[in-house]
N, C-alpha and C positions, 0 to 999 in steps of 0.2 A: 224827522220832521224839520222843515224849512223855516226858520225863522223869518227868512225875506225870499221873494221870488227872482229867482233867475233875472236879470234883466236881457231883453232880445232888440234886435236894432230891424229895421224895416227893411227889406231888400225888393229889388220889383227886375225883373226878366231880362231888361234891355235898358234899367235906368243905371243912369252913371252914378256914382257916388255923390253924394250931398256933399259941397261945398262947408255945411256946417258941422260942428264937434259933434262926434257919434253921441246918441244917447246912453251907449253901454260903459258904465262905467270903468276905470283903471284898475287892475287889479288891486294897486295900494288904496285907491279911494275905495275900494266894495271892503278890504282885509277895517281901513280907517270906519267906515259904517258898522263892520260885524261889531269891533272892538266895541265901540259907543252901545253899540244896541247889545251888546252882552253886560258891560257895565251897567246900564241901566236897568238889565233882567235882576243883575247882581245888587244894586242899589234898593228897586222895589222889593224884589225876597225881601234883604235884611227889613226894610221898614214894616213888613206886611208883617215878619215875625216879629218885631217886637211890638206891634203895633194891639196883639187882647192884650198882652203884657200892662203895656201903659194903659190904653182905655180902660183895661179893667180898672188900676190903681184907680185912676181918676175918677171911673163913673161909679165903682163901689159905696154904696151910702154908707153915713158913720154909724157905729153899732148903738141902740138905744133898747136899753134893758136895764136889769139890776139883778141880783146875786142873790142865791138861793142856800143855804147851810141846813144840813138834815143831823139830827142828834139825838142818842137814846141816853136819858138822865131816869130812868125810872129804876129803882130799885128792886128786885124782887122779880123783873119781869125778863122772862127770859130771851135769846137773841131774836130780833125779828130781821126782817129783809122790807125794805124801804123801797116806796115808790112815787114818784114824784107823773102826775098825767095833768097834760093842758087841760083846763075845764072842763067836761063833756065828750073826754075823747080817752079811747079805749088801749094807745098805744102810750108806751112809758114812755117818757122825755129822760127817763135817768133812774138807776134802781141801784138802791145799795144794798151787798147779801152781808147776813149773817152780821147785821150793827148790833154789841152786847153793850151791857150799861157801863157807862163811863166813855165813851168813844161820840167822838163828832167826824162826820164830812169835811172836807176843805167845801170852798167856798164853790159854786158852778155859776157862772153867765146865764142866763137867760133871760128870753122876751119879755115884755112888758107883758100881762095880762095877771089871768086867774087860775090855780090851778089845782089841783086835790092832789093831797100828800097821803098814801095809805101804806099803814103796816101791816104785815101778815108774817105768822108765824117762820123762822127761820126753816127753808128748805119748801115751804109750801107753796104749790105750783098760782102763777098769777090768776087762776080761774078763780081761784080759793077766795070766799069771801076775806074783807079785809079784816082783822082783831078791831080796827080804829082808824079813821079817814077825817079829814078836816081839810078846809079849803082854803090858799094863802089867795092875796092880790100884791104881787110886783109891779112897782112905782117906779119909773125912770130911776136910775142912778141911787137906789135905794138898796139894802143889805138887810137880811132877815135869818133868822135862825129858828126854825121848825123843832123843837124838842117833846118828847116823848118826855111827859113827869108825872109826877102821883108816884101811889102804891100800883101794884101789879091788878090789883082789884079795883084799883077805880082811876088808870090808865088814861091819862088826856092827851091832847096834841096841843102844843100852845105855843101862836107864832111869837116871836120875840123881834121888834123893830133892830136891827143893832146902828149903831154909830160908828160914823167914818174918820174921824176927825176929832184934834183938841188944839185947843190954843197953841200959839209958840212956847216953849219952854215945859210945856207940862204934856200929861197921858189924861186920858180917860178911863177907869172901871169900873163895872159893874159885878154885882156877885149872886149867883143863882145857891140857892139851897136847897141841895138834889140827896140829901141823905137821909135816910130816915132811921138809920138808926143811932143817929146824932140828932132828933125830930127840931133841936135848938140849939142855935148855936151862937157865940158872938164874934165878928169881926173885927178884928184892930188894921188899919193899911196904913203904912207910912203913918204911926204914931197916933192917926185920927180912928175914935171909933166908931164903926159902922152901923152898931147896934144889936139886936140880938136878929133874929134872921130863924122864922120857924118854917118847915118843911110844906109843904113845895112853893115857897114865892122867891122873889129877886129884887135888887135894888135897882135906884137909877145908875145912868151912868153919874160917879162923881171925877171931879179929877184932881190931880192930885201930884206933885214936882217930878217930872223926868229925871228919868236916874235909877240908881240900886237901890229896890224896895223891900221891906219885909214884913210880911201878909203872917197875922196872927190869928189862927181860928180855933175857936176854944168850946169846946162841952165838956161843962161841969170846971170837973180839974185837969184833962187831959186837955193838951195844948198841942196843933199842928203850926208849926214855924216852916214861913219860906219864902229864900229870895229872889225876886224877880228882877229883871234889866226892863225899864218903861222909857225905852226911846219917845224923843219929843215929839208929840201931835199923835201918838199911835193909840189903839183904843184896845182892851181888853178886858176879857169874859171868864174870872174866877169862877169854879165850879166847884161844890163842898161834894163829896160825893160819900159813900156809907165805907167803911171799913170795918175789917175783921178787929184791930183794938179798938179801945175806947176812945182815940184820938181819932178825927174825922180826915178823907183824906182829902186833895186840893190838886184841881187838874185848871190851867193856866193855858188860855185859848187867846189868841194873836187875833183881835177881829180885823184890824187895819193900821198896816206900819206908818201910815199919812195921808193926807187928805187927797193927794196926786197919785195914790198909788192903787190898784184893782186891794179888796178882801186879801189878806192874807191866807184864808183858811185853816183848821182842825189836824185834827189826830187823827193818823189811816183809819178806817172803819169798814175797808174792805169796800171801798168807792167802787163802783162798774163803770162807769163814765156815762159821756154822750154822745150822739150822733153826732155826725160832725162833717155837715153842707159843704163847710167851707174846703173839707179835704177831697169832698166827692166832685168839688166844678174842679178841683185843679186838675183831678183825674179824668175827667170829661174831656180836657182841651189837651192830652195829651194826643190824640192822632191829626189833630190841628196841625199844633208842631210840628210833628213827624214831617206832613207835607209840605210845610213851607219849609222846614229845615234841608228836605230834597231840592226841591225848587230852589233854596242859597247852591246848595251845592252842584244842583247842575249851572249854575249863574255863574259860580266861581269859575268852573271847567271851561266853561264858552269864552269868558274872559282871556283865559290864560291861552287858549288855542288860537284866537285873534288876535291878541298881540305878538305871538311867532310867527304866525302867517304876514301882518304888518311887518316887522323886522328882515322876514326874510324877503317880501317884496322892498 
């Protein structure tokens, strides 16, 4: 294929030559033409390829959601598989298998809206009615933590607002009382006492000096000691959970390392993840590429063959 047409000069039977400059070009001015017009085959590729590149960055709108955490604190009740569905809609956004008690989700992104969290028994197919369903609303730039609490016999879902943020120099905690066979318990944090704390409720957040802390939780006479690192402005979610002695045990959940920073997230609990849009355009625009990546490279080729042909005229 011809990038430019032949140029032809006009000849007539019996006319003499034109007095003026042929209109066919010099071999160096046509080789000087190819070169330009290869360059410039060579110049638009490169810009056409990077050009969803940048557009994309720039016309991408900024993400607006908030952070979803799923948690089974129920004692007694045995593992289930978690399901996280937009409102009224019959596909999963997110499934967790096989969550046993004492284990949290890290933290998941998603959309602003409304959505039903439901549990069903570990390994039971999604047809399967749920054990227990209840519905959160995600608020821009807001963090929630969905836990499974009660006894195994009277099993609730209760969202929990969490917090992002604490002043300069200090932390934020709060502390959930997920044990029941500690059914009370009391709290000492960093020297202050929190109270006694009966089975299934939780405090506010309070806060309390950045730095090495050490969390006292006490039923009866047995006593759980332990220390924590509360980096400044980070916020976290003591959890008392049921143990085989008489001492209660304590699972220390990371809600947010600062107020600039996405959820920290939980303890594995055998996460499944999410879809994930953003993996599936980058994979859409891979035979884009491909073509314009051909089109550089035959540009470069055109390029380089004009300039030898130029050189050698």
């Amino acid at each position: 294929m011809r990038l430019f047409p032949r140029a032809t000069a006009r000849t007539g039977s019996s006319a003499r030559p034109s007095p003026r400059p042929s209109s066919k070009p010099s071999s160096r001015h046509s080789s000087r033409s190819a070169a330009l017009g290869a360059a410039a085959v060579l110049t638009l590729s490169a810009a056409v390829l990077a050009g969803p590149a940048a557009a994309g960055a720039s016309a991408a709108p900024a993400w607006s959601g908030g952070w979803l955490r799923l948690a089974h604190f129920s004692p007694g009740t045995p593992p289930v598989d978690v399901y996280l569905y937009p409102f009224g809609g019959s596909k999963a956004a997110m499934v967790l298998k096989s969550v046993s008690y004492g284990h949290a989700s890290p933290y998941e992104s998603v959309a602003t809206g409304q959505y039903t969290v439901a549990m069903r028994k570990a390994g039971d197919p999604a047809s399967v009615s749920p054990v227990i369903s209840s519905t959160v609303r995600v608020v821009e730039g807001r963090a929630y933590t969905v836990a499974g609490l009660g006894p195994n016999s009277a099993l609730q879902l209760r969202t929990l607002s969490d917090q992002l943020s604490a002043p300069q120099g200090q932390a934020a905690v709060r502390v959930i009382q997920a044990s029941l066979s500690q059914p009370a318990v009391a709290v000492q944090l960093a020297a202050q006492d929190q109270g006694s704390l009966r089975f299934p409720t939780s405090t506010p957040y309070r806060t309390v000096s950045a730095g090495s802390t050490t969390v006292r939780v006490s039923a009866g006479a047995a006593t759980t000691s332990r220390t924590v690192q509360l980096t400044g402005r980070s916020t976290h979610t003591l959890v008392v959970l049921s143990s085989t002695g008489s001492a209660p045990g304590l699972l220390d959940l990371t809600d947010s390392a600062g107020p600039s920073r996405q959820p920290n997230g939980g303890v594995d609990a055998g996460f499944g993840g999410l879809d994930q849009p953003k993996a599936a355009a980058e994979g859409s625009r891979t035979p884009q590429l491909v073509g314009w990546g051909a089109a550089l490279v035959i540009g470069s080729g055109l390029l380089v063959l004009s300039v030898r042909r130029l050189r050698r005229g």
